[in-house]
Residue, then its C-alpha position, 0 to 999 in steps of 0.5 A: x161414750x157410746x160404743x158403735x152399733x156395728x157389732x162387727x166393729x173391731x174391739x179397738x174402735x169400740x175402745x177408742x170411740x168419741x172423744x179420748x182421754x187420759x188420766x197421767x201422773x207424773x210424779x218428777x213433773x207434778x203431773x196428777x191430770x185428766x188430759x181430753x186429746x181427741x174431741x167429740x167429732x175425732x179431730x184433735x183437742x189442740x189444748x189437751x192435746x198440747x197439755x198430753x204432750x207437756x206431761x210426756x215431756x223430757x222433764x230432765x231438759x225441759x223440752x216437748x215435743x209432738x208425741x205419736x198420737x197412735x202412741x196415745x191411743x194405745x194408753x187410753x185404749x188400755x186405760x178404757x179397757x181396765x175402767x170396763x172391767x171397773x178399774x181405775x188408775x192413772x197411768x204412772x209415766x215414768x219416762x216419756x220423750x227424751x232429748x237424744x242427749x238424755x238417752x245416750x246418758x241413760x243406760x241400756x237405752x237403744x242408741x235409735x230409741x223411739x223415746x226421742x222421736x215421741x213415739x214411746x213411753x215407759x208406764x206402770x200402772x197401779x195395782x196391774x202387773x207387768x206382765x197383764x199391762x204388757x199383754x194388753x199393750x201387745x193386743x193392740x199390735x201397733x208396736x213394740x212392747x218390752x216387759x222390764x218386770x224388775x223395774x216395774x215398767x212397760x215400754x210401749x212405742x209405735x215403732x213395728x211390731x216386737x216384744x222382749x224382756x228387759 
């Protein structure tokens, strides 16, 4: 991918330009893939597109749904960011949607989560901490962003702009 020539591009259209992609893995789903969302012209890879959302799944209910692609610009955003500076990993969901009945099950879960409206995801990466991976969340300043440095996790969502430790 080519970066735009304009110089006085914003850093995150440089990041998110020509086709997006993601490497997810996900370990309760035997998910280890390269997934293209947004093909070369900027319209949507409906097959990979379908296969991100798959991956993103309540995998307790089996059900997916439609996820935020604005959510998953800020992932491949992250993930182009970290292959610039040569690091590669995949990015570990660790929950993705969740049916409303799964949420309420789940304990500390905001009763109106954006979890169950596909516009959240709970990540790690491996070999970056928390807190780097939540400040590069955060720079994208397209939602919320909450550090669970405990349980090595960060919340990302599209919802307004917030962050907090949990």
């Amino acid at each position: 991918t080519q970066p735009p020539q304009d110089v006085n591009a914003d850093w995150r259209s440089v990041l998110l330009s020509g086709t997006r992609d993601l490497w997810l893995k996900r370990r309760e789903a035997g998910i280890d893939a390269r997934l293209q969302y947004v093909n070369g012209q900027g319209g949507l890879d409906i097959d990979g597109y379908t296969n991100v959302c798959k991956a993103l799944r309540d995998v307790h209910a089996g059900v997916a749904v439609y996820m935020s692609v604005d959510l998953l610009d800020i992932l491949c955003g992250i993930q182009r960011w970290l292959i610039h500076y040569g690091y590669t990993a995949p990015i570990i969901i660790t929950s993705g949607y969740r049916t409303p009945e799964r949420n309420r099950s789940i304990e500390g879960a905001a009763r109106n989560s954006l979890h169950t409206k596909g516009m959240a995801v709970d990540i790690r990466i491996p070999g970056v901490s928390t807190q780097i991976l939540g400040r590069m969340a955060q720079m994208f300043q397209r939602g919320g962003v909450g550090f669970y440095m405990n349980k090595d996790f960060v919340h990302i969502d599209v919802g307004r702009v917030r962050y907090w430790k949990g």
